[in-house]
N, C-alpha and C positions, 0 to 999 in steps of 0.2 A: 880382570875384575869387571861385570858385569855392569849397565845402568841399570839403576831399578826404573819400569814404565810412571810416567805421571798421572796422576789418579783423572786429573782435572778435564785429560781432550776426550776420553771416552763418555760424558754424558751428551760431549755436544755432538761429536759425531753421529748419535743415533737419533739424535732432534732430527737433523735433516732426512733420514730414512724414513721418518713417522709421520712428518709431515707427505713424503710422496706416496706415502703407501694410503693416505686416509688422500692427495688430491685424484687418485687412479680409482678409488671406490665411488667416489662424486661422478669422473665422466662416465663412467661404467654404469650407474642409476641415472642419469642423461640421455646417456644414448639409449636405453634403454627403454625411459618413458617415449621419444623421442618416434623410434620403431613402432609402439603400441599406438600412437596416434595415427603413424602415415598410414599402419595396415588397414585401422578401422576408416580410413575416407572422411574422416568427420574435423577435416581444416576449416578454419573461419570462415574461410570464401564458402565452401561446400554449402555449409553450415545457414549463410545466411541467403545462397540461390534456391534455397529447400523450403527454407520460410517464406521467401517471396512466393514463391510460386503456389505452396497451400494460401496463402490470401488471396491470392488470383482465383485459385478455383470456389474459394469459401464466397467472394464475390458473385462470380460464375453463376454460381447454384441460386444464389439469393436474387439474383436478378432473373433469370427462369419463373421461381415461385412465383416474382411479384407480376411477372409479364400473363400467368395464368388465370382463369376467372373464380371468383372463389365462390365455394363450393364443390370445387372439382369436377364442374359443366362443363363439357366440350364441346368448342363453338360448331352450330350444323353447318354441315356442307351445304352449300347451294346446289351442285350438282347431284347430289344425292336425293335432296330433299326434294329437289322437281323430278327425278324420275319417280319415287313414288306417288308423287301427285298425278304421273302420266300414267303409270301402270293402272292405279284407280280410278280414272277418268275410261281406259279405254277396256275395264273389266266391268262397267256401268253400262257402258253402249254396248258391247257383247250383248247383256242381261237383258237388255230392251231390244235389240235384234232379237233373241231367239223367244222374246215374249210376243215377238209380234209374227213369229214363222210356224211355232207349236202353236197345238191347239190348246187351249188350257183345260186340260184332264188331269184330275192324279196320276202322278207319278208310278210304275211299277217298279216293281225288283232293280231293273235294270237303268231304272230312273228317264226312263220312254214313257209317254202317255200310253196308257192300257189300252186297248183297241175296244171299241163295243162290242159287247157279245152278239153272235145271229140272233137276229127275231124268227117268228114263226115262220116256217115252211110255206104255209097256206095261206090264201087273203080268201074276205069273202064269207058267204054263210058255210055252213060244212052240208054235207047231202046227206039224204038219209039211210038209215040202216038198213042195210042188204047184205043179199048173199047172189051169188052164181054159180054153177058147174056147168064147166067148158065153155065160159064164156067170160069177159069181164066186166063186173058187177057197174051198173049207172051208179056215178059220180067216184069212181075207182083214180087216185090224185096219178094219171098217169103222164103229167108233168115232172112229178119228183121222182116215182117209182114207175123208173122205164122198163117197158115190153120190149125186148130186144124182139130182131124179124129173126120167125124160121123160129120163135118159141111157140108151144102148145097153151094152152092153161086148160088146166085142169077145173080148179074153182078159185075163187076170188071172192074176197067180200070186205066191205067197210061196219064200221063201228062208229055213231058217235055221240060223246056227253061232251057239253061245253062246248070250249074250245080246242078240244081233244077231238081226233079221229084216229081209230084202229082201224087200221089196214091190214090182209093178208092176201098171200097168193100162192098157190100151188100150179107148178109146171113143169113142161120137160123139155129137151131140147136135142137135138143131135150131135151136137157140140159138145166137146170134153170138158167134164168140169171145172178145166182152171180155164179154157176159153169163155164158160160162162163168168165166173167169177170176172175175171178180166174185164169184161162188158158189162158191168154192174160197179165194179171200182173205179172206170174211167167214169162213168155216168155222173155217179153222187159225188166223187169228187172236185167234177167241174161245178156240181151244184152246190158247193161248199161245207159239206160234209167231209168228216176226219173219220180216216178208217183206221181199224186196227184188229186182233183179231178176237175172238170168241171162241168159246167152251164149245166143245164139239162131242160128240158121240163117235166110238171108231168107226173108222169108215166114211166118215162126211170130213168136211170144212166149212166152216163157219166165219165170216167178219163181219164187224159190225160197221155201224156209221154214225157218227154224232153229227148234230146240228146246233146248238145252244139249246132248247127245253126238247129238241125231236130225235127219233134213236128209231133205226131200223136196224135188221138183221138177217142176213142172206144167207143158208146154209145148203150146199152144192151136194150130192151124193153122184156114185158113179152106177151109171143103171145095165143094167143087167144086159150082154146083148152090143154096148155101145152107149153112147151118148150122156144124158144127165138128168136125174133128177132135181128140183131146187122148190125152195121155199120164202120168201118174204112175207117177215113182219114185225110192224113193229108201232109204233105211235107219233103222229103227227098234230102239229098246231097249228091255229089258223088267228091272223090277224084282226079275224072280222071283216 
C-alpha cells in the first residue's frame, strides 16, 4: 500500500528555484551594463581628465585674445618698417642722381630725352640765282654737295627764296654707278644726313638724303659705253 505525497513541501521547494532564477537575471543585467561602460571609455577618471583639460584650452584661447590688440591691428615689425623707409630714401637719391645726369628734355617713346632735330645745312646769306654748263655755278654749296674727283659736270645751278636754296647738278663719271652711289652715301652721311632709297625710273637708282627741314636726291644711270650718268637735287636751308 502506497504513501500518498504531502501536498505541503512542493510550494516551498519551488520558492527556492524562483528566487535563483530571478538572482541570475540581476547579474546577467549587471554585467551587462557593466560591459557597455568599459567599451564606451567613459569611467569617472576618463570622464573628469576630459573636462580638465577643455578648461585648459577654453583658458588658452581666452588668454591669446586678451594678449592681442583690439582691433585686430598687427603690431609693425621694426625690421620691416625700416627697410621700407630705406628702399624709399635710396629710390629718392636715384631720382636726383639721374635729374642731375639727364638733360631735362621730354621724355620719348622709349622714355630717353628726344635728341634735337638737325638745324639748317647752310649758315650765312644764301648766293644768288644761277646757272652753269660744264662748269660749277658761283656759290654752288659744295661743302654739303660733294664733287667727287675724276667727276665731269655737265651743268649746275642754285636757286634761292628765303632761307631755301635749290640746288642741282648734272654729271658723269667713269666709275660704275654703284661706285658713284657709294661716294655720295659715305659723303652725306658723315654730314648727318639719313639715307634711304627713292622711286626710280627702270634703269636708274635713286637714294635720297634727309637732314631735319633739307632733302637731296642722287639718281645714278649706267651710261652707255661704261661709266655713269648721275644727277643731284634737291633743297637746302640756311641758318642766316
Amino acid at each position: 500500500m502506497s504513501t500518498p505525497h504531502s501536498p505541503s513541501r512542493a510550494p516551498a521547494a519551488a520558492a527556492p528555484r524562483g528566487r535563483a532564477v530571478v538572482l541570475a537575471a540581476a547579474l546577467v543585467l549587471g554585467l551587462g551594463a557593466t560591459a557597455g561602460c568599459t567599451s564606451h571609455g567613459t569611467t569617472p577618471d576618463a570622464a573628469a581628465s576630459s573636462s580638465a583639460s577643455s578648461s585648459a584650452s577654453a583658458r588658452d584661447r581666452a588668454g591669446s585674445a586678451t594678449d592681442r590688440p583690439s582691433g585686430g591691428a598687427a603690431t609693425p615689425d621694426p625690421a620691416a618698417t625700416g627697410s621700407s623707409e630705406g628702399s624709399s630714401s635710396e629710390r629718392s637719391s636715384a631720382e636726383v642722381l639721374a635729374s642731375e645726369i639727364l638733360p631735362s628734355q621730354a621724355p620719348g617713346p622709349s622714355g630717353l630725352p628726344v635728341p634735337a632735330a638737325p638745324g639748317p645745312s647752310l649758315t650765312g646769306p644764301l648766293p644768288a640765282t644761277g646757272n652753269a654748263n660744264g662748269a660749277v655755278v658761283k656759290g654752288f654749296p659744295t661743302t654739303v654737295v660733294p664733287i667727287p674727283e675724276g667727276l665731269t659736270v655737265v651743268s649746275s645751278s642754285v636757286s634761292a627764296s628765303g632761307d631755301r636754296l635749290q640746288v642741282g647738278l648734272q654729271a658723269s663719271s667713269d666709275a660704275a654707278p654703284a661706285d658713284v652711289q657709294a661716294a655720295y652715301v659715305a659723303a652725306l652721311s658723315a654730314a648727318g644726313f639719313a639715307v634711304g632709297d627713292s622711286p626710280a625710273l627702270p634703269g636708274t637708282t635713286a637714294t635720297s638724303f634727309t637732314r631735319g627741314p633739307d632733302g637731296l636726291v642722287l639718281t645714278v644711270t649706267a651710261r652707255t659705253g661704261g661709266g655713269t650718268e648721275l644727277s643731284v637735287a634737291g633743297t637746302l636751308t640756311t641758318a642766316g
